[in-house]
C-alpha positions as CSV (number, residue, x, y, z in Angstrom):
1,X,-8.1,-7.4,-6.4
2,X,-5.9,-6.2,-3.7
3,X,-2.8,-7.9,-3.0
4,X,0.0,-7.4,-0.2
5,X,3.9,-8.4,-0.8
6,X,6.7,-8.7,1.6
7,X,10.3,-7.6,0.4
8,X,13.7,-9.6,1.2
9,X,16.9,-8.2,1.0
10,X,19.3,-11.0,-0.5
11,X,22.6,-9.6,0.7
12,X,25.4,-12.1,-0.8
13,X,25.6,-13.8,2.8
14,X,21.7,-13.9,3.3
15,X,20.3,-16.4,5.3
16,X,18.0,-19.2,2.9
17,X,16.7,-20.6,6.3
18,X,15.8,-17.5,7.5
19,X,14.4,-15.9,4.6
20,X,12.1,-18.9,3.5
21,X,10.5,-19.0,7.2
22,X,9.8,-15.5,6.7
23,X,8.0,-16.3,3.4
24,X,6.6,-18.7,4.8
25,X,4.7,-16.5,7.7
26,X,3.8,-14.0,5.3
27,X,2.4,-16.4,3.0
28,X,0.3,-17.5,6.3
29,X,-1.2,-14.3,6.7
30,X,-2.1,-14.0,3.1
31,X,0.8,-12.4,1.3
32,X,1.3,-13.6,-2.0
33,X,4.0,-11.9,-3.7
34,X,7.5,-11.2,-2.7
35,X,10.3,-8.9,-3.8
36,X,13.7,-9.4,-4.4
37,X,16.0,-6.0,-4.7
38,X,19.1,-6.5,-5.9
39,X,20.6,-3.0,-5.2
40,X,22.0,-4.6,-2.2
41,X,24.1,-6.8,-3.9
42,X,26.7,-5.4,-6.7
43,X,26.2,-7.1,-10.1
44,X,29.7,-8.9,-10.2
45,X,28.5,-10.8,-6.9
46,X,25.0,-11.8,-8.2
47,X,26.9,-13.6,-10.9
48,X,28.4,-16.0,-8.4
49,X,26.8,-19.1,-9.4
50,X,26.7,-20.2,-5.6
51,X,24.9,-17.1,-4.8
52,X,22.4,-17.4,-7.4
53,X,22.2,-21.2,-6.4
54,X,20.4,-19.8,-3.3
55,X,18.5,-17.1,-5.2
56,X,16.3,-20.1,-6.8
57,X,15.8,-21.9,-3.8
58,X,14.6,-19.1,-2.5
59,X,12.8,-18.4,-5.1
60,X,11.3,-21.5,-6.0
61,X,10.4,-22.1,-2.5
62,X,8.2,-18.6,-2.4
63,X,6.3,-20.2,-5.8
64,X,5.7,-23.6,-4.4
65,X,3.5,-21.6,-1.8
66,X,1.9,-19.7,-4.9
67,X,3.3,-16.9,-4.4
68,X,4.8,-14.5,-7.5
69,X,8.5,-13.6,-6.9
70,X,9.4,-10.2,-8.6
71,X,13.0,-8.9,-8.8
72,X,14.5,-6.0,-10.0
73,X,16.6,-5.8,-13.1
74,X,19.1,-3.5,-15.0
75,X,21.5,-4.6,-18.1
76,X,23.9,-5.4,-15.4
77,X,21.7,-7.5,-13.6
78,X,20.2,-9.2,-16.9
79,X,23.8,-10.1,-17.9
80,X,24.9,-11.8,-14.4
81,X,21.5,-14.1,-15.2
82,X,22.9,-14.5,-19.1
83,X,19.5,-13.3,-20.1
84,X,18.6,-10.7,-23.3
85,X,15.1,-8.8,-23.7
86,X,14.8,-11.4,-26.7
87,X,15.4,-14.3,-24.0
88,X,14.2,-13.6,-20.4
89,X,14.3,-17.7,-19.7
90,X,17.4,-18.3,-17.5
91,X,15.7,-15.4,-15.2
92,X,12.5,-17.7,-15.0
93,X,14.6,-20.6,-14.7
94,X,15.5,-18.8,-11.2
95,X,11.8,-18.6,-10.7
96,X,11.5,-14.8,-11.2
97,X,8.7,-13.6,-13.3
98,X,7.9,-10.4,-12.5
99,X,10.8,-8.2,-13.9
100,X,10.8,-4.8,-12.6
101,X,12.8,-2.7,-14.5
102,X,14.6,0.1,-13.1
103,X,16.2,1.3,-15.9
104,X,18.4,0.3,-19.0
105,X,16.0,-0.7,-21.4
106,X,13.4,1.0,-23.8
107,X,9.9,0.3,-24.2
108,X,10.3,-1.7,-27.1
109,X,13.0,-4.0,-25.5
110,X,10.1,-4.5,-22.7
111,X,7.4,-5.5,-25.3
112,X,9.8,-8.1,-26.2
113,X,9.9,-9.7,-23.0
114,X,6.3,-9.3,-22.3
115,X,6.0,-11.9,-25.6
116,X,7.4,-14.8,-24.2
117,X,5.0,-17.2,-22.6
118,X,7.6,-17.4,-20.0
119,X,7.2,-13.6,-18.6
120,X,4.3,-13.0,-15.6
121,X,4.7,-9.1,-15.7
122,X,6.6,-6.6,-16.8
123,X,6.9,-3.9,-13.8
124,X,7.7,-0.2,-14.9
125,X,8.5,2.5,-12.5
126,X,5.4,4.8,-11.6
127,X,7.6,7.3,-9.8
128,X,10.1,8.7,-11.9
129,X,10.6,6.7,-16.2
130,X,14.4,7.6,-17.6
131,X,13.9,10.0,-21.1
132,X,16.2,8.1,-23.1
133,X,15.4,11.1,-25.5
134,X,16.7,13.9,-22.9
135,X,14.0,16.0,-24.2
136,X,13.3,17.2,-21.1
137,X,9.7,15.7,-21.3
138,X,7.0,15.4,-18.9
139,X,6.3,12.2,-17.0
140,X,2.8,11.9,-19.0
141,X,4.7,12.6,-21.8
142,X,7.0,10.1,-21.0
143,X,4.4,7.5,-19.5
144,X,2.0,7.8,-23.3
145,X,5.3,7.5,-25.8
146,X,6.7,4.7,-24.1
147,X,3.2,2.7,-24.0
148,X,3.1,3.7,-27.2
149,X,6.0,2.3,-28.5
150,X,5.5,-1.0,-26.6
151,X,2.3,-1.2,-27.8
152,X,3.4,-0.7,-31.6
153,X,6.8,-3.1,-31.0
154,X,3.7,-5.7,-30.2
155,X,4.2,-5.5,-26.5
156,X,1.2,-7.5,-24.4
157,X,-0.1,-4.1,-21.9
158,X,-2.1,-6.7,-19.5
159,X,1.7,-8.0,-18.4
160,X,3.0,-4.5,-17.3
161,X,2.1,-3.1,-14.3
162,X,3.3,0.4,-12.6
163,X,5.1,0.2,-9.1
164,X,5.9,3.4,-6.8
165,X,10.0,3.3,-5.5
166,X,10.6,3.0,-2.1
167,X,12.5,6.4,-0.5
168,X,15.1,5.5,2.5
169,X,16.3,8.9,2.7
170,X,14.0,10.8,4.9
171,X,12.2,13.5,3.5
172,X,12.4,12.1,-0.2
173,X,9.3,10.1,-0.6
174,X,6.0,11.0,-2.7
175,X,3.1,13.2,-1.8
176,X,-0.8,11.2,-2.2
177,X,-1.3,13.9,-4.4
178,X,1.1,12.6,-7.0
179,X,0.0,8.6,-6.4
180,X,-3.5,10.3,-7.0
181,X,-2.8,11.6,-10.4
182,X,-0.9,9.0,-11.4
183,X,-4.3,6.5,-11.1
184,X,-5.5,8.4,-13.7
185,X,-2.1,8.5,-16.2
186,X,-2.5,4.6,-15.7
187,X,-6.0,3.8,-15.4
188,X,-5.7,5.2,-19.5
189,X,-4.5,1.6,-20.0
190,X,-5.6,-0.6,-17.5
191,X,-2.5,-1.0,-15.7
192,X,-2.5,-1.5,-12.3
193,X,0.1,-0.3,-9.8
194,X,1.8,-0.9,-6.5
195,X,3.6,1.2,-3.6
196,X,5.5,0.3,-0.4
197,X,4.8,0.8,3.1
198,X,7.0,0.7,6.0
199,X,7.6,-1.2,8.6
200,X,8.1,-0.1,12.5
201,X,10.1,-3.3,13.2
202,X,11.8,-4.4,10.3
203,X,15.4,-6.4,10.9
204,X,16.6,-5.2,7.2
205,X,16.2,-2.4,4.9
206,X,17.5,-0.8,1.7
207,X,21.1,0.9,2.1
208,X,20.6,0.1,6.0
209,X,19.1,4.2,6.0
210,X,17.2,3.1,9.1
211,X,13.9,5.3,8.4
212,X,12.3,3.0,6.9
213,X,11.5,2.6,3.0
214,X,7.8,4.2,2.4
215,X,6.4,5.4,-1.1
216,X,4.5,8.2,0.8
217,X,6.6,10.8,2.6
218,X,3.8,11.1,5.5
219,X,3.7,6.9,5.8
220,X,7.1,7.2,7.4
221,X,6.6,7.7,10.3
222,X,3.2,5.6,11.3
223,X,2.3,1.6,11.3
224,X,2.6,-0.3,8.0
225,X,-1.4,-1.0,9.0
226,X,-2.3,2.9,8.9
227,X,-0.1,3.6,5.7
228,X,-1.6,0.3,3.9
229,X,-5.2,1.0,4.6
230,X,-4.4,4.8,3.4
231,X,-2.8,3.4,-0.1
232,X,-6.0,1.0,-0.9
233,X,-9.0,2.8,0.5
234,X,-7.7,5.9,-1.4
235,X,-7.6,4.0,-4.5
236,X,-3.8,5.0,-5.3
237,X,-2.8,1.3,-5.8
238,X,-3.9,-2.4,-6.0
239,X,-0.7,-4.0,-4.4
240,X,1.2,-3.1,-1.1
241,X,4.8,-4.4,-0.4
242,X,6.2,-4.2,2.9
243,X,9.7,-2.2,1.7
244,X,11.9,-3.7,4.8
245,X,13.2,-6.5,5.4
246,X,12.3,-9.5,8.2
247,X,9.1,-7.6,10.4
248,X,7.7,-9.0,13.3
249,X,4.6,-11.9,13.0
250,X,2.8,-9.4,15.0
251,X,3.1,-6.6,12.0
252,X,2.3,-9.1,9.1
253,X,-0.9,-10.4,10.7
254,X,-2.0,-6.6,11.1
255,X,-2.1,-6.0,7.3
256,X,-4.1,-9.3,6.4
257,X,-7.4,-8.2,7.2
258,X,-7.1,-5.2,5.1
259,X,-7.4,-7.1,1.3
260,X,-11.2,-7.9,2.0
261,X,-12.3,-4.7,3.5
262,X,-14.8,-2.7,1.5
263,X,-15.4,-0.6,4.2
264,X,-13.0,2.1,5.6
265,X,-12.2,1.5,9.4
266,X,-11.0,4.0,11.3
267,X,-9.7,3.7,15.1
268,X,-11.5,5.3,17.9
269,X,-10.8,6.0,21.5
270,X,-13.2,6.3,23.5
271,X,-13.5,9.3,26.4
272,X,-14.1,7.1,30.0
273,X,-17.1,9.2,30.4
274,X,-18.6,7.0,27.2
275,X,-21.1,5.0,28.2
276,X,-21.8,1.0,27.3
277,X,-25.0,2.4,25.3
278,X,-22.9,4.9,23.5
279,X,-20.2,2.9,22.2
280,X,-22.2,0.0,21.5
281,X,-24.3,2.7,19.1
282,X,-21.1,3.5,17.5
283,X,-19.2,0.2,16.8
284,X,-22.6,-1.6,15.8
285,X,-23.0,-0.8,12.4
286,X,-21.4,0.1,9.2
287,X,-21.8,3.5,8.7
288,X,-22.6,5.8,5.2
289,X,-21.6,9.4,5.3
290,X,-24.1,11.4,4.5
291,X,-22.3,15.3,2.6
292,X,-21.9,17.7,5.2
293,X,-20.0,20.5,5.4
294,X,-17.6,20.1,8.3
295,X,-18.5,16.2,9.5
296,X,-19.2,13.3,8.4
297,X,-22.5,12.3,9.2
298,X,-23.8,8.8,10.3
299,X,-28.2,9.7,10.0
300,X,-29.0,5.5,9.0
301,X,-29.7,4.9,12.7
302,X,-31.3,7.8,14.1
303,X,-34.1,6.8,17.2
304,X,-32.3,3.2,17.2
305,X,-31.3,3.9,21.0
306,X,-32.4,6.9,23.7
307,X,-29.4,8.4,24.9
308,X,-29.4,10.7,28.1
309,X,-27.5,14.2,27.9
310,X,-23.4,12.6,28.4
311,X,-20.5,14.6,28.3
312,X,-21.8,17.4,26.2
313,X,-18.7,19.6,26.0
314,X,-16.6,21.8,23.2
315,X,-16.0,19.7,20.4
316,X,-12.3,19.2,18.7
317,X,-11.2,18.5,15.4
318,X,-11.7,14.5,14.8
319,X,-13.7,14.3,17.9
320,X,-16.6,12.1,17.2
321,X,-20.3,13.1,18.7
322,X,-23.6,11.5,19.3
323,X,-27.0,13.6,19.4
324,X,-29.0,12.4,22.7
325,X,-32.7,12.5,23.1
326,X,-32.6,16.7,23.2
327,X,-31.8,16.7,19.3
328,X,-35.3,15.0,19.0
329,X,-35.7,14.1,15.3
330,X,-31.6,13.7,15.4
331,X,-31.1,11.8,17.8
332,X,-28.7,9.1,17.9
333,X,-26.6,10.2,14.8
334,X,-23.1,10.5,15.2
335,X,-20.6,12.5,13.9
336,X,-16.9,13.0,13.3
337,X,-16.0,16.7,13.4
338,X,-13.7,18.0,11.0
339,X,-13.7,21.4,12.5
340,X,-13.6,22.8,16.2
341,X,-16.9,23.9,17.7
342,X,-18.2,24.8,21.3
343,X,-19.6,22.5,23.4
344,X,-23.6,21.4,22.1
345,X,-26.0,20.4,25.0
346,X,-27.4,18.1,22.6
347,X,-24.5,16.6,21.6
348,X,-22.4,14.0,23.5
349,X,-18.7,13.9,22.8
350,X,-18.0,10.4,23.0
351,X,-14.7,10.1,21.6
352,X,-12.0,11.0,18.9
353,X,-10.6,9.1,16.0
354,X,-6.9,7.5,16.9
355,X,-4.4,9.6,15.6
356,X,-2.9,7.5,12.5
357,X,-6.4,7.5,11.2
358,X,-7.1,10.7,10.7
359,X,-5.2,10.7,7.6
360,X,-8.1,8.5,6.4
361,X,-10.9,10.7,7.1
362,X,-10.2,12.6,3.6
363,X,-11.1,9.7,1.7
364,X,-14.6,9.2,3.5
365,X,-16.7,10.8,1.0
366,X,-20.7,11.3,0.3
367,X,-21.8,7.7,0.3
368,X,-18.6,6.0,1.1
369,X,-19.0,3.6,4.1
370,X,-17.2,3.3,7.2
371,X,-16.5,1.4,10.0
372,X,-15.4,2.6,13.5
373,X,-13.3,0.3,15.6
374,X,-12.2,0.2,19.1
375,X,-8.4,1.2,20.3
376,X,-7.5,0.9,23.9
């Protein structure tokens, strides 16, 4: 099941007010989990029992809505909450159970938390584990020991799950490729994972780098709605949070629609020259690619409409196409080119896919269905 999360950045002057009516709109839109990073706040400061006073209203608040507050957590941080890997209470007590750990402890100090009846998850990091053996080991290596040794220290797997960093320094985040082949490292177990998009109009962010906080490298620089629909439809994650801080209404609401989609949609502009029949034909239906070479073919609704030679001129890379009545036994499919061609008499170049979307286009395999949707 997918889920989306929003992140808040509880400097030690945050604002409660502010902060829980952001929750509060998320939780609207169907968010239900929120982070809490604590690397803006230095460990002696998180001990300040007035501080952490408004860490579990905060906190409590978000659950009251039924949403799952996750925090993240080094020795430092455990200490300034007086908890232990044998006693993760007092950081429940703050209404924290999802304990991400970003370094600090072993596997077999996490199987001990994942024990208590008090503990919701345990999150490891999918990006990058610390070799506490300086062995110089691979990831997998380091990924199949330390389940290993959770699992033999009596560790429950079905409380950890895997979460992606997010990278403010430009140029540092992940490839897809990696999140792709770290599905499968995980999948071994059943754990799920989660990544972060960002934001175009976030108020706060991590280290105040300004270029946003993304997981992918290539999500930087494009709507929290393109990168989020990339991360599910590929199949790289089951949770998206939001990296920065305190977005606008406008960008929350856009991400809401995308936990229930089974379909892929992706954005198309239409050419003026498209016609009322044409893009009717196209935004009608849900569509199944059909394997092609260098398209992806819509053929389910050939001969549903007669369309009249439109437009018929070279097509472009991600332009999309419908055959009109001179195709005969072809007409009405449509097609989205992943390859240049010259113009086609037969073939009316209706359109292209928006920009942000094309990224998508990868993922729409043989038999995968898709969605085309209007962008003015």
């Amino acid at each position: 099941m997918r889920e989306l999360g929003i992140t808040i950045y509880p400097t030690v002057d945050f604002d409660l007010e502010e902060c829980k009516e952001y929750i509060k709109k998320a939780n609207d839109q169907c968010f239900s989990r929120v982070f809490l990073t604590f690397f803006c706040v230095p460990p002696q400061d998180i001990a300040n029992i007035e501080y952490l006073k408004k860490i579990k209203k905060l906190s409590i608040y978000a659950k009251s809505l039924g949403m799952k507050v996750q925090a993240d957590f080094f020795p430092e941080i455990f200490d300034a909450f007086k908890a232990t890997p044998q006693n993760i209470q007092p950081i429940v007590d703050y209404g924290i159970d999802e304990i991400r750990i970003d370094g600090g402890f072993t596997f077999s100090e996490m199987a001990l938390m994942s024990q208590q009846a008090c503990c919701g998850k345990i999150i490891i990091n999918a990006s990058e584990l610390e070799d506490i053996t300086h062995t110089d080991r691979s990831f997998e290596e380091i990924v199949h020991q330390g389940i290993k040794d959770f699992l033999e220290s009596g560790g429950i797997i079905s409380k950890i799950e895997a979460s992606h960093n997010m990278y403010p320094h430009e140029g540092t985040g992940l490839l897809m490729s990696l999140l792709m082949e770290r599905v499968k490292l995980f999948d071994e177990y059943g754990i799920t994972i989660s990544a972060f998009c960002n934001s175009q109009t976030y108020k706060t962010t991590l280290f105040n780098a300004m270029d946003g906080s993304p997981t992918v490298e290539d999500h930087r620089s494009i709507s929290a709605y393109a990168s989020t629909h990339e991360l599910f439809v590929s199949g790289a994650v089951d949770s998206v949070f939001i990296a920065d801080g305190l977005v606008t209404d406008e960008e929350l609401s856009s991400l809401s629609p995308l936990i229930n989609e089974e379909e892929i949609q992706v954005r198309i502009c239409f050419h003026k020259t498209a016609t009322a029949e044409e893009k009717e034909h196209v935004l009608k239906y849900i569509h199944e690619n059909r394997q092609a070479g260098y398209c992806i073919r819509s053929s389910h609704y050939r001969s549903t409409v007669e369309l009249e030679p439109n437009n018929t001129i070279a097509r472009h890379i991600y332009d999309v196409t419908i055959d009109n009545k001179n195709y005969e036994r072809y007409l009405a499919e449509i097609q989205i080119w992943l390859k240049s061609f010259p113009a086609n008499l037969r073939m009316n170049v209706v359109g292209y896919i928006y920009e942000e979307d094309q990224q998508l286009l990868k993922w729409i395999n043989n038999g995968q269905k898709f969605k085309f949707v209007e962008i003015k």
